[in-house]
C-alpha positions as CSV (number, residue, x, y, z in Angstrom):
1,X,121.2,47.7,9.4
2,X,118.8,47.3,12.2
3,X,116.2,49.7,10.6
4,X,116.7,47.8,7.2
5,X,116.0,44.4,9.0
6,X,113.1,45.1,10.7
7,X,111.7,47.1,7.5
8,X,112.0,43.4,5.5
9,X,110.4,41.2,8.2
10,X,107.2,43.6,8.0
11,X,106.8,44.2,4.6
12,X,106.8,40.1,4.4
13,X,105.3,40.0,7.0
14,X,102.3,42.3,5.6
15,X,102.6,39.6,2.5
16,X,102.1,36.7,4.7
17,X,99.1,38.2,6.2
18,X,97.8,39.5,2.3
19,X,97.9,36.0,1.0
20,X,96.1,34.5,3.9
21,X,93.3,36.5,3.8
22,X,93.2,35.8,0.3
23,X,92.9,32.2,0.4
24,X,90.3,32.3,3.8
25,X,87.6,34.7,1.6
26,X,88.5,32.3,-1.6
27,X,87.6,29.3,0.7
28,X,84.7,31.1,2.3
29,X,83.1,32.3,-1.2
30,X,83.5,28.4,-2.3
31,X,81.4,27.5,0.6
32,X,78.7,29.9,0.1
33,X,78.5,28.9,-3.1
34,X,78.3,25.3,-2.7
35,X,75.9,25.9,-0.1
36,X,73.5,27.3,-2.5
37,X,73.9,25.6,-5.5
38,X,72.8,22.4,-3.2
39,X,69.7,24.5,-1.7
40,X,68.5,24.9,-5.4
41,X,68.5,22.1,-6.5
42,X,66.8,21.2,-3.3
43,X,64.3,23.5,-3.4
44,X,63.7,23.4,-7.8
45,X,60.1,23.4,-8.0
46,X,58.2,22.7,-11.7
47,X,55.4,21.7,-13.5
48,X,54.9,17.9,-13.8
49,X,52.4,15.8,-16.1
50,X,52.0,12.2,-15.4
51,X,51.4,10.3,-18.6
52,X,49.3,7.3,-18.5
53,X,50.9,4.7,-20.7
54,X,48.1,2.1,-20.0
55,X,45.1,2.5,-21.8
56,X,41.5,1.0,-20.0
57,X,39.3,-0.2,-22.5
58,X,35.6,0.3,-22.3
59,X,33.8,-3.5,-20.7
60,X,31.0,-4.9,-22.8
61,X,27.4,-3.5,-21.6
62,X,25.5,-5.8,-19.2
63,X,22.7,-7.5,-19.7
64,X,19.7,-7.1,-17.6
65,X,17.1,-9.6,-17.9
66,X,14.0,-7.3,-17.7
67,X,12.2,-8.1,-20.8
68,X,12.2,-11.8,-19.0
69,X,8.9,-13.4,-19.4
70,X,7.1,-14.0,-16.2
71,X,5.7,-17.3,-15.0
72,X,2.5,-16.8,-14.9
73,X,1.7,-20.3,-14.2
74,X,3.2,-20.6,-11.5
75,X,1.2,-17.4,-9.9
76,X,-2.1,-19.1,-11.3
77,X,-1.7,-22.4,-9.4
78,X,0.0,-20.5,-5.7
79,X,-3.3,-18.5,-6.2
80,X,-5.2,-21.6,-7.2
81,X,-4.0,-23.3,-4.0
82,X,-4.6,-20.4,-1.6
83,X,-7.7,-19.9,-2.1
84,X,-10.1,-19.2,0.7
85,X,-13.1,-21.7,1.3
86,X,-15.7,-21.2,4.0
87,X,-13.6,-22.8,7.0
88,X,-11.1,-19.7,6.1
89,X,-13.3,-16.6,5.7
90,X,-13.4,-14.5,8.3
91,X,-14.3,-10.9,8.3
92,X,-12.2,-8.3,7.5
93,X,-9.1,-10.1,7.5
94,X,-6.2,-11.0,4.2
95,X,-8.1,-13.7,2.2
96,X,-5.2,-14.0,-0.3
97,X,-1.6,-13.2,-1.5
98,X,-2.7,-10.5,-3.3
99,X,-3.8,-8.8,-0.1
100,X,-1.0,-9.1,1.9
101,X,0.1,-5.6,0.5
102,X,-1.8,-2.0,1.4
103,X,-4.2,-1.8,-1.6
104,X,-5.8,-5.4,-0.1
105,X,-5.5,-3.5,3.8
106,X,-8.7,-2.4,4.8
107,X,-9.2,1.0,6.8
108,X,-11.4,1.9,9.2
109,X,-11.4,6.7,10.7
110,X,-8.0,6.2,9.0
111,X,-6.8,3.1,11.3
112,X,-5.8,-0.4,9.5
113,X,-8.7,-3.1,10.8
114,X,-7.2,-5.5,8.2
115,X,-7.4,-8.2,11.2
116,X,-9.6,-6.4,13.5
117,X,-13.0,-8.1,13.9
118,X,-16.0,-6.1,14.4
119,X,-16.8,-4.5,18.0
120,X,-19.9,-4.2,19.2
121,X,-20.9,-1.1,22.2
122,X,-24.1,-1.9,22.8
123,X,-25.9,-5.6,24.0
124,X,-29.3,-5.5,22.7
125,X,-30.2,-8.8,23.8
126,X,-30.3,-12.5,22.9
127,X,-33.9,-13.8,21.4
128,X,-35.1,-16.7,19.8
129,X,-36.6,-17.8,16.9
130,X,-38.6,-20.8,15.8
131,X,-38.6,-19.5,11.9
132,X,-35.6,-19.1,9.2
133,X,-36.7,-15.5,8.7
134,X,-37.1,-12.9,10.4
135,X,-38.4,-9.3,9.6
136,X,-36.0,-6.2,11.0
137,X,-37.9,-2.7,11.1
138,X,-35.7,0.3,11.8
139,X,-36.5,4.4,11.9
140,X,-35.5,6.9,13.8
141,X,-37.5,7.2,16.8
142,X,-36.2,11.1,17.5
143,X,-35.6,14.2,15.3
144,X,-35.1,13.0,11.6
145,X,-31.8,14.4,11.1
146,X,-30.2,12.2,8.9
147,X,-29.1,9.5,10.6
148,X,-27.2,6.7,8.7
149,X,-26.5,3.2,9.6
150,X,-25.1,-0.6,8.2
151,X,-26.5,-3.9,9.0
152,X,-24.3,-6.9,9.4
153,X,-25.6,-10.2,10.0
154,X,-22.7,-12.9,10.9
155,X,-20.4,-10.0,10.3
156,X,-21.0,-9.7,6.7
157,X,-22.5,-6.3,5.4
158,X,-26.0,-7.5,4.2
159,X,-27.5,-3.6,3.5
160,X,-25.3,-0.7,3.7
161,X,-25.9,2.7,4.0
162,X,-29.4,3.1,5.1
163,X,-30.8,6.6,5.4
164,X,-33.4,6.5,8.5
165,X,-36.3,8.1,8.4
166,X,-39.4,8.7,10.2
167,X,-41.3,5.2,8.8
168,X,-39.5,1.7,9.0
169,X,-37.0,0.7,6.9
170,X,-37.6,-3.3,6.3
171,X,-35.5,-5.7,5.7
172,X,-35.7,-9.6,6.1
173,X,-33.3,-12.2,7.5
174,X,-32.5,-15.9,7.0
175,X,-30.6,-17.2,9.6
176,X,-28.7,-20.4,10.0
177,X,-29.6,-23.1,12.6
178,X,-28.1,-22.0,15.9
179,X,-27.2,-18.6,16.8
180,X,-27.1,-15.7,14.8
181,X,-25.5,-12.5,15.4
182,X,-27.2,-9.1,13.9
183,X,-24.9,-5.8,14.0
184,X,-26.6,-2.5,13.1
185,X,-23.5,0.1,13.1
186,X,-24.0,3.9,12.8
187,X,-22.4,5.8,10.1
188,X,-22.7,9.2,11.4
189,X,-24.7,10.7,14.0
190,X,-26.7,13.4,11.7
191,X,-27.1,16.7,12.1
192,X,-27.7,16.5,15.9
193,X,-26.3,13.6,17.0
194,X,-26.2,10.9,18.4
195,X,-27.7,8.1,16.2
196,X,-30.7,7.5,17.2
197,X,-32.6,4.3,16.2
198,X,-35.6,1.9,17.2
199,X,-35.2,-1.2,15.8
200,X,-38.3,-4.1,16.2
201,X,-37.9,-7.8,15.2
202,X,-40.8,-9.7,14.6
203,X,-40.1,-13.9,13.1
204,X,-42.0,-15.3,9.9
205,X,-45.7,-15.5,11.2
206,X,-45.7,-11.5,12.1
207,X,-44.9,-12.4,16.0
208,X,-43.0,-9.4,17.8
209,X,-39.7,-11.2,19.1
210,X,-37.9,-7.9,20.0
211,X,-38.1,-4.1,20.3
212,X,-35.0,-2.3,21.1
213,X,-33.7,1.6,20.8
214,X,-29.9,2.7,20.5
215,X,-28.1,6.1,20.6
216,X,-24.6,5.3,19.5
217,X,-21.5,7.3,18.2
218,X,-19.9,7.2,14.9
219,X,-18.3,4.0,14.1
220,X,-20.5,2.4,17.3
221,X,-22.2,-0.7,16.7
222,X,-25.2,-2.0,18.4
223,X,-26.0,-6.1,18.6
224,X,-28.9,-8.0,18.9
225,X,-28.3,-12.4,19.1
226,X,-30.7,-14.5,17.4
227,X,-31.0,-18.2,17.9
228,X,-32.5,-20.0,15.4
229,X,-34.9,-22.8,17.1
């Protein structure tokens, strides 16, 4: 009886055990299974295309005024009323509008001398005169090498470019009442530099009122004050 006993309480015993183990691993697959199912639809990648459903319609073209006529008559009379008169000359220096940008800027060995007056290097004296004109005489007093030179009186350019040779170049004068300045500036210095000049000033009646010599650099100017009796 004993032996029969204990022979039922194992073999339901060994159920018991069966069925659990059963239920656990059908309880644990569940899991496992929901866990995934929740990762892919996590993780569920795909291709997308956004659709525009508003359309953007093209804006008119714009207008630009180019072909707008200009007012010339208004330029004519700024012009008009800036223009220079003899209290507003001055030498080489802006006169008008125009020449406010760089085509009206003067240049002088590549340097802008758009408001630079002119320099002088070299005094050559202060003389009188009791006549309007007078008579300059200028050659060059050493090796004609081609020496080259401008002559300013009042600081405007009244002969440019003279060529000096071994005979006086002549040129006359009419000053105004008071002083008078006369600039002779070298071009160059020849071929064996420097410029090399004598210069003699005599007034309307042939009288010699000055006899000077220079030996200047390019660009150097040499000046001689006349005053006009």
């Amino acid at each position: 009886m004993n032996t029969i006993l204990k022979s039922f309480f194992l073999i339901v015993l060994i159920s018991f055990i069966s069925t659990t183990t059963l239920f656990s691993q059908n309880g644990t697959t569940k899991t496992i299974l929901k866990e995934k199912k929740i990762a892919n639809e996590v993780n569920v990648k795909g291709n997308y295309t956004l659709k525009a459903t508003t359309k953007i319609k093209p804006t008119s073209t714009i207008e630009l005024k180019i072909d707008k006529k200009l007012n010339t008559a208004a330029i004519n009379k700024n012009l008009k009323q800036n223009k220079p008169n003899s209290s507003t000359k001055n030498f080489l220096m802006e006169e008008l509008p125009e020449d406010s940008d760089i085509i009206g800027k003067r240049y002088w060995k590549n340097k802008d001398v758009t408001h630079k007056r002119l320099a002088s290097n070299l005094s050559l004296g202060t003389i009188y005169s009791s006549t309007r004109t007078v008579r300059i005489e200028c050659r060059d007093y050493s090796y004609v090498d081609g020496d080259r030179i401008r002559i300013y009186l009042n600081e405007k350019v009244v002969s440019d470019n003279i060529g000096l040779k071994g005979n006086y170049y002549v040129y006359y004068l009419n000053l105004e009442p008071g002083y008078n300045r006369i600039d002779f500036q070298a071009l160059n210095q020849g071929l064996s530099g420097p410029n090399t000049a004598e210069v003699n000033v005599y007034d309307a009646n042939g009288n010699s009122i000055s006899a000077k010599e220079w030996n200047l650099a390019t660009g150097q100017t040499a000046t001689l004050g006349v005053i006009k009796n």
